[in-house]
C-alpha positions in Angstrom: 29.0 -20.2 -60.4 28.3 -22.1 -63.5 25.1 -23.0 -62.3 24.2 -19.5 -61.9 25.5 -18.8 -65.2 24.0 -21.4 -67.4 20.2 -20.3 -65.5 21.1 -16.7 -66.4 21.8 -17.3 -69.9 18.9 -19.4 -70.4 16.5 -17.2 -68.4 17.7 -14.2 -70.9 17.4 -16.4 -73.6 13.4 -17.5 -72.8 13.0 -13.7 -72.3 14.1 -12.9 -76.2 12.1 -15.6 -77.1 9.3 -14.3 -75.2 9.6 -11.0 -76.1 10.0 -11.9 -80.2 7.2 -13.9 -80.0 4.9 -11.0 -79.1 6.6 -9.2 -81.8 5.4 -12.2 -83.8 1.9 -10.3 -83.1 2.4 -6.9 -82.9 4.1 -6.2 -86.2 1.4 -7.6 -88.1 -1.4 -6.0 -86.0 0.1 -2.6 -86.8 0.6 -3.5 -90.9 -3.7 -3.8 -90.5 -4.4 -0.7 -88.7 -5.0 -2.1 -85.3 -3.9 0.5 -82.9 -1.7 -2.0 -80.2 -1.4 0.1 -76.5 0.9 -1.5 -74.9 4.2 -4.0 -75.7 5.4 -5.4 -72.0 8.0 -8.4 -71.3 6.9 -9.7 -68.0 3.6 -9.1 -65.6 3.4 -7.4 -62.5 4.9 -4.2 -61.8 6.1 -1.8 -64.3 10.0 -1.8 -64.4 10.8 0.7 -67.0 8.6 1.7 -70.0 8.8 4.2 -72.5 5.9 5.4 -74.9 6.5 5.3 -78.6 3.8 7.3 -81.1 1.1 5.3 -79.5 2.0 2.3 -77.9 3.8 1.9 -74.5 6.8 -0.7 -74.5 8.0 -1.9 -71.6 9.5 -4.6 -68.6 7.6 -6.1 -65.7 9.1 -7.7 -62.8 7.7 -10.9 -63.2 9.6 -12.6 -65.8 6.6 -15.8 -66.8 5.5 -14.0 -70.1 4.7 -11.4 -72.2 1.5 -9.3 -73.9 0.7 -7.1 -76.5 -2.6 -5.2 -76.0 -4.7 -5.2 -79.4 -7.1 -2.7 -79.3 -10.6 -3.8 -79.9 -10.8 -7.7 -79.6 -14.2 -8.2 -78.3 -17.1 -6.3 -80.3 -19.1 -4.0 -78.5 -22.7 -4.9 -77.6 -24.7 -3.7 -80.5 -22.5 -5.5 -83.0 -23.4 -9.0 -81.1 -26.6 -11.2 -80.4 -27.5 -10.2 -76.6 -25.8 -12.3 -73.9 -28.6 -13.0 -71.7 -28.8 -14.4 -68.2 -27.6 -12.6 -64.9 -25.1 -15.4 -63.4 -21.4 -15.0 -62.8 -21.0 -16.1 -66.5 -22.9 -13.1 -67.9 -20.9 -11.1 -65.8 -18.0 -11.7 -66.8 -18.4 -11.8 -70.1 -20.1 -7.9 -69.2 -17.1 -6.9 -67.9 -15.1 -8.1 -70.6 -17.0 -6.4 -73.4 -17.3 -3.2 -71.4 -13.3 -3.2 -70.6 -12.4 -3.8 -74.5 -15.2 -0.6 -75.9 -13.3 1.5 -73.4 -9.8 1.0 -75.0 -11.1 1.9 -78.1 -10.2 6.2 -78.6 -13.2 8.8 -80.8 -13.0 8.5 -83.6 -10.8 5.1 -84.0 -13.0 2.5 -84.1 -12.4 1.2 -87.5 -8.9 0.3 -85.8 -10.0 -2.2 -83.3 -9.2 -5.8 -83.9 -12.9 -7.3 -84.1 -13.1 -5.1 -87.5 -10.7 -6.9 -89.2 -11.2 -10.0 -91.8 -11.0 -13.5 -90.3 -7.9 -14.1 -92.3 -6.2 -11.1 -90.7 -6.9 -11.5 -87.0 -5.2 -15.4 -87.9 -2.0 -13.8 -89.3 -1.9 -11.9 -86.0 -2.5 -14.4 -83.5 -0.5 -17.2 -85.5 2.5 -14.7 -85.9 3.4 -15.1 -81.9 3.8 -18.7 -82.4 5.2 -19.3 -85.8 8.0 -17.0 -84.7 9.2 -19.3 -81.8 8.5 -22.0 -84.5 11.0 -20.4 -87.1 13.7 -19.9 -83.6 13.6 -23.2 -82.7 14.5 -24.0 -86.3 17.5 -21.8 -86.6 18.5 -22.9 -83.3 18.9 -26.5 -84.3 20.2 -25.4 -87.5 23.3 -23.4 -86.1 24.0 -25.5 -83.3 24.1 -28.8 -86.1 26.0 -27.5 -88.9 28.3 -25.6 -87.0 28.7 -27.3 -83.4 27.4 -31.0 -84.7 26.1 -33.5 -83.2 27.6 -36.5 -81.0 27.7 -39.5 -83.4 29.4 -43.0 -83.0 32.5 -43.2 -85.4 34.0 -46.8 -86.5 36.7 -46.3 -83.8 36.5 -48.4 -80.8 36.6 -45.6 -78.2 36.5 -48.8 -75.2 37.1 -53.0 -75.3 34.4 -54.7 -72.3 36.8 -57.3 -70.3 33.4 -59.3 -70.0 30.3 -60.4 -71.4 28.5 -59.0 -67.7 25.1 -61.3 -66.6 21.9 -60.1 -67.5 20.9 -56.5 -66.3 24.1 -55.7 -65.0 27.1 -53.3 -65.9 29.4 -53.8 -63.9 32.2 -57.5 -64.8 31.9 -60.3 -62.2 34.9 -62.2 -61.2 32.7 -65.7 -62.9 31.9 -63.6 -66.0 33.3 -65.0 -69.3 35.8 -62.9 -71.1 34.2 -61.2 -74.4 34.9 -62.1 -77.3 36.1 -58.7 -78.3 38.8 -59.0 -75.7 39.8 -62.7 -76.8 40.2 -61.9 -80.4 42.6 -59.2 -79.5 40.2 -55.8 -80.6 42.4 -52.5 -79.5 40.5 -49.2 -78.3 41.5 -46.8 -81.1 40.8 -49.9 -83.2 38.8 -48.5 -86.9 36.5 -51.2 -88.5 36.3 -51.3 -91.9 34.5 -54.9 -92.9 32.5 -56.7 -91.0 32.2 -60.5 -92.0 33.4 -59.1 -95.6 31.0 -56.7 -95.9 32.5 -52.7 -95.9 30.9 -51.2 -93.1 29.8 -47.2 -93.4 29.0 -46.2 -90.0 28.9 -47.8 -86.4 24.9 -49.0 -86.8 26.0 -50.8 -89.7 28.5 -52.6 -88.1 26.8 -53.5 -84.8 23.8 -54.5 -87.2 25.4 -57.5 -88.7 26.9 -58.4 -85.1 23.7 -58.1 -83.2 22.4 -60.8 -86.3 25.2 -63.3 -85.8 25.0 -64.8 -82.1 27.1 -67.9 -82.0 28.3 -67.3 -85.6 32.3 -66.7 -86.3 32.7 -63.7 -87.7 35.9 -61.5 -89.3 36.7 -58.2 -88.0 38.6 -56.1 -90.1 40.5 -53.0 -88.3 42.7 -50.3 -89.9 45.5 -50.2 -86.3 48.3 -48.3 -86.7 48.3 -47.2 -90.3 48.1 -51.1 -91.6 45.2 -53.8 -91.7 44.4 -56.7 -89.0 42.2 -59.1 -89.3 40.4 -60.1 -86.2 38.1 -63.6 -85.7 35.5 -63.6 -83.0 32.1 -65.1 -82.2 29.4 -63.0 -80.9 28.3 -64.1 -77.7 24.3 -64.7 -77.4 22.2 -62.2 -75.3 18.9 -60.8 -74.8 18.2 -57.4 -75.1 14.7 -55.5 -74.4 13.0 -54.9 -78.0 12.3 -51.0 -78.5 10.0 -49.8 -81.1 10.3 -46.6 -83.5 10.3 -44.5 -80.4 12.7 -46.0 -78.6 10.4 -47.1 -76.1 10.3 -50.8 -74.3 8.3 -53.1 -77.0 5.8 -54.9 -74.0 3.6 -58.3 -73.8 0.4 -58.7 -72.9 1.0 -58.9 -69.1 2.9 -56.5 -69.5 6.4 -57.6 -69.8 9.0 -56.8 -71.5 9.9 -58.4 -75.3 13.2 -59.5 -75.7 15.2 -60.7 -78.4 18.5 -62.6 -78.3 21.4 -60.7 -80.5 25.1 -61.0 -80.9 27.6 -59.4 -78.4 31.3 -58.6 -78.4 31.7 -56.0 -75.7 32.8 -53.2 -77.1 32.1 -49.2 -77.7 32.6 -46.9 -80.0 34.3 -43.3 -79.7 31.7 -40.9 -80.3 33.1 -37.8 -82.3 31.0 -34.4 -82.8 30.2 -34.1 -86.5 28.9 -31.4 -88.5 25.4 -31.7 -90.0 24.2 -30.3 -93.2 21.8 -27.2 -93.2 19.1 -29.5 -94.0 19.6 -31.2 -90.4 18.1 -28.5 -88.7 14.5 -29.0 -90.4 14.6 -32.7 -90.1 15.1 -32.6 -86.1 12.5 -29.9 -86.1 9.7 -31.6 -87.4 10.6 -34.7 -85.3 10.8 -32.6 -82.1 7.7 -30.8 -83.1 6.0 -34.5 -83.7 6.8 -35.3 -80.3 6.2 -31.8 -78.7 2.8 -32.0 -80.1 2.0 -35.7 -78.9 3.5 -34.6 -75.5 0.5 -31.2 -75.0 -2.0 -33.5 -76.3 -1.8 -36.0 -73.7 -0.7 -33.5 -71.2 -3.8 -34.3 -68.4 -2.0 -37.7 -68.3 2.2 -36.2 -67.8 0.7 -34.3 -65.2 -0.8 -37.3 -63.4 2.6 -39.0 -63.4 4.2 -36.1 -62.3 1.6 -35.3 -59.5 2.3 -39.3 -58.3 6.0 -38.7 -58.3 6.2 -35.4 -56.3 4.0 -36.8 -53.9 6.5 -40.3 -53.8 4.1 -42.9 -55.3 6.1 -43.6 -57.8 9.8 -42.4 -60.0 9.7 -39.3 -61.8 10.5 -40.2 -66.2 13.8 -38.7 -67.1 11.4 -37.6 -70.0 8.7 -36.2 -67.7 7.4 -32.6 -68.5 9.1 -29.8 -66.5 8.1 -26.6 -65.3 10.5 -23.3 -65.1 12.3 -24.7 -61.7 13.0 -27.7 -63.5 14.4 -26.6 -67.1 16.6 -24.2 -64.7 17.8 -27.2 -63.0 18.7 -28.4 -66.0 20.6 -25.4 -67.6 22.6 -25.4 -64.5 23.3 -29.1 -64.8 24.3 -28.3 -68.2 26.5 -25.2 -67.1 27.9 -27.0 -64.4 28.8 -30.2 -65.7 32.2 -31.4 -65.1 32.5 -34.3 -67.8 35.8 -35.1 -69.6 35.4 -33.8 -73.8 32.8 -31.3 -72.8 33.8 -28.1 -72.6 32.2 -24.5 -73.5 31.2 -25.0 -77.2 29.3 -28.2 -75.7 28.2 -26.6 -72.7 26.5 -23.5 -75.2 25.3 -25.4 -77.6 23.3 -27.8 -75.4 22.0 -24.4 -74.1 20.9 -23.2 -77.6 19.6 -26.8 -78.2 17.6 -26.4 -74.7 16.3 -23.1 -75.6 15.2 -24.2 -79.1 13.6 -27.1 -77.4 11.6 -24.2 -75.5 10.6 -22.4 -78.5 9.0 -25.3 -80.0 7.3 -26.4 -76.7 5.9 -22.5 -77.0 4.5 -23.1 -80.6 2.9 -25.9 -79.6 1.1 -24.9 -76.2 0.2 -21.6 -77.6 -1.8 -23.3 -80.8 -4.0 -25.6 -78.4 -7.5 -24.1 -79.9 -8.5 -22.8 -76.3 -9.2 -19.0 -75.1 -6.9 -17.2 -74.1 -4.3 -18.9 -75.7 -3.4 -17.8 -79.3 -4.7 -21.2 -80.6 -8.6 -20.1 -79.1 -8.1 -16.9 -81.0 -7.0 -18.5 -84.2 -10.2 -21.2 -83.7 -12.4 -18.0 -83.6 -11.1 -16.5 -86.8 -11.3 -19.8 -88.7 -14.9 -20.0 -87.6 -15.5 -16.5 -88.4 -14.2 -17.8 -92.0 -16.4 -20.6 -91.9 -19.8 -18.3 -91.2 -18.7 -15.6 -93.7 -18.5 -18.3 -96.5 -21.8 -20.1 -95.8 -23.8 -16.8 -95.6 -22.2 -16.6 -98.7 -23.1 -19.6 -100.5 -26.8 -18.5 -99.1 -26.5 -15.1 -101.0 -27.2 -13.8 -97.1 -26.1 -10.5 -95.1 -22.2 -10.3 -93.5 -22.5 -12.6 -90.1 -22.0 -10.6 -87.1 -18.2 -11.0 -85.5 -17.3 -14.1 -83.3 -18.3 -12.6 -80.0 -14.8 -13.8 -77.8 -16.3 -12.5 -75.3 -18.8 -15.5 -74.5 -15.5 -17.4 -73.8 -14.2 -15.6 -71.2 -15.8 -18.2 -68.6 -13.6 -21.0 -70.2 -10.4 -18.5 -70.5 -10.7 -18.4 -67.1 -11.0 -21.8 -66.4 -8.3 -22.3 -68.9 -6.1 -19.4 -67.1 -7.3 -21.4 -63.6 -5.9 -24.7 -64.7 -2.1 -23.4 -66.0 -2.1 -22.2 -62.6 -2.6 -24.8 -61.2 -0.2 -27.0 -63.0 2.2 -24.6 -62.9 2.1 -24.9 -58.6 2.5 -28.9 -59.2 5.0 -28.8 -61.4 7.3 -26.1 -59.5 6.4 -28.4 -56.3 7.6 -31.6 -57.9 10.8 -30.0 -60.0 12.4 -29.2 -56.4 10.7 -32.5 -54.4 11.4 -34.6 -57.4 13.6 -33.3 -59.9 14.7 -34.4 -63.2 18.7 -34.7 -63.7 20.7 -35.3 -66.9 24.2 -35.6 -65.4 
């Protein structure tokens, strides 16, 4: 029932974001005179609709996206150099024109969209995106400063019996104690000083241990409302290097790079902390960063995703995901049954999820290809570009970017979302993702 829950809530949630995001266009639209016909959440049939002064608004059963209908964006033939050929290209790009003149009502073609200045038609189609941009952000914001965020404290939450052999977890019977557990370190243990040196936060302290293999170092704990002093050596062992990413630092053949750091075998008790308001921006742009990295090498995520539903290889726990998976994932969420982690967690990894979305949104939708919003804000700018040229030149107005001649590569575009759509829906249920 959880499960059910947690894919409701963030099904509603994507459906909001959906829906705001075509706000994102329509408002703007409207505030420059282009007459918008219709506002739907959905595609397919019609559920409900209702007609307002002139457009329609309304829910369709299929709940993958949403549209506004700007009247007017491809300019009629006569404003336009000829399209010429008679192939399947031409046709469609024909049919195209002659379906956008036909929106347009007597006596309001000043209103259509093609009519307005470059600058305009980029406030409109940027508005869509730049509003899931500005969720996400007040997503992360609420969820950090008044949720927080899991962060180690200075309080040993666990002491490890062991120091375990390479690559494994789990003690031995032959393992040597650690040297946390010989010098006598206490779950619920607070460090203060490590080596003599007052120690701020947990990264600080494991810092100087990790530099001190084989070197005796002083512990100092606050336990019980007094002070202990605890002597123990760090025990040498290799751990994979990672780089800024926190990916696996490799060789030349490929290997791993390790370095040899200090151990005591012990963990700290992460607490949920409050952020301040500023925490919300700086996850933002970092998220966006790798958001952005992640659509443009997408061809490439696909390919190891198409390898791992067909079983030549193990799905990334950081592998893109289509709708079946993120619902997987809400549920897992929803449903989880871990000790600490109860409602407040449970909704604000859902907010944190969803915000995820909004920014994976704003990034798709600005990829400069037809018919996504990024195509349309590519034409404006180059509409911008012509205008000032035949400017510089002291020549006539340019005639509008004709969209229309890139409805063969909308469709291929449209063709290819499908398509990865189907794979990724095929390998979230033959090769999902899970987080608990």
């Amino acid at each position: 029932m959880d499960t059910l829950i947690g894919i409701v809530v963030l099904v509603i949630g994507l459906l909001i974001s959906i829906a705001l995001h075509e706000v994102g266009h329509m408002v703007p639209a409207k505030k420059f005179g282009v007459r918008v016909s219709e506002y739907f959440v959905g595609f397919g049939p019609r559920l409900w609709s209702r007609h307002g002064r002139e457009t329609e608004y309304g829910i369709k059963a299929i709940p993958l996206g949403g549209y506004v209908k700007l009247v007017g964006m491809i300019p009629p033939e006569d404003r336009v150099k000829p399209v010429r050929g008679t192939g399947w290209a031409s046709r469609l790009v024909a049919d195209a024109r002659e379906a956008a003149v036909e929106e347009i009502q007597p006596g309001e073609d000043s209103r259509a969209f093609y009519h307005l200045a470059w600058w305009k038609k980029a406030i409109v189609m940027l508005g869509g995106p730049l509003v899931n941009l500005v969720l996400a952000l007040l997503l992360f914001t609420a969820v950090l400063s008044t949720v927080g965020s899991p962060t180690a404290s200075l309080t040993v939450g666990a002491v490890v019996p062991c120091v375990p052999a390479p690559a494994a977890t789990e003690c031995a019977a032959d393992d040597p104690p650690s040297p946390a557990s010989e010098a006598g370190l206490q779950a619920g243990d607070t460090i203060t000083a490590v080596d003599g040196t007052p120690v701020d936060d947990w990264e600080q302290a494991t810092a100087i241990i990790a530099d001190s293999p084989g070197d005796a170092l002083t512990l100092d704990v606050e336990r019980g409302g007094g002070s202990v002093a605890l002597t123990l050596t760090p025990s040498a062992r290799d751990r994979v290097v990672l780089d800024d990413d926190g990916q696996a630092v490799v060789d030349d053949s490929g290997a791993a790079v390790l370095e040899t750091v200090g151990y005591v075998g012990m963990y700290s008790d992460v607490v949920t902390v409050r952020q301040p308001l500023t925490a919300g921006s700086v996850l933002t742009w970092d998220y966006l960063g790798r958001t952005a990295e992640v659509v443009a090498t997408l061809p490439v995520h696909l390919y190891d995703v198409s390898r791992a539903a067909l079983g030549l290889e193990e799905r990334s726990q950081d592998s893109i995901m289509g709708v079946v998976g993120v619902g997987r994932v809400a549920g897992e969420i929803s449903g989880a049954e871990v000790e600490g982690y109860g409602m407040s967690g449970r909704i604000a990894d859902m907010l944190m999820l969803l915000g995820g979305l909004n920014l994976a949104l704003f990034a798709f939708n600005m990829i400069p290809l037809v018919p996504l919003d990024g195509g349309h804000v590519a034409s404006a700018v180059w509409q911008g570009i012509k205008n000032g040229w035949a400017r510089l030149r002291s020549l006539p107005a340019p005639a509008p970017v004709d969209v229309a001649r890139m409805m063969p590569v909308a469709y291929a575009v449209f063709g290819m979302l499908l398509v990865m759509g189907v794979v990724l829906i095929y390998a979230d249920i033959v090769a999902p993702v899970r987080i608990v």
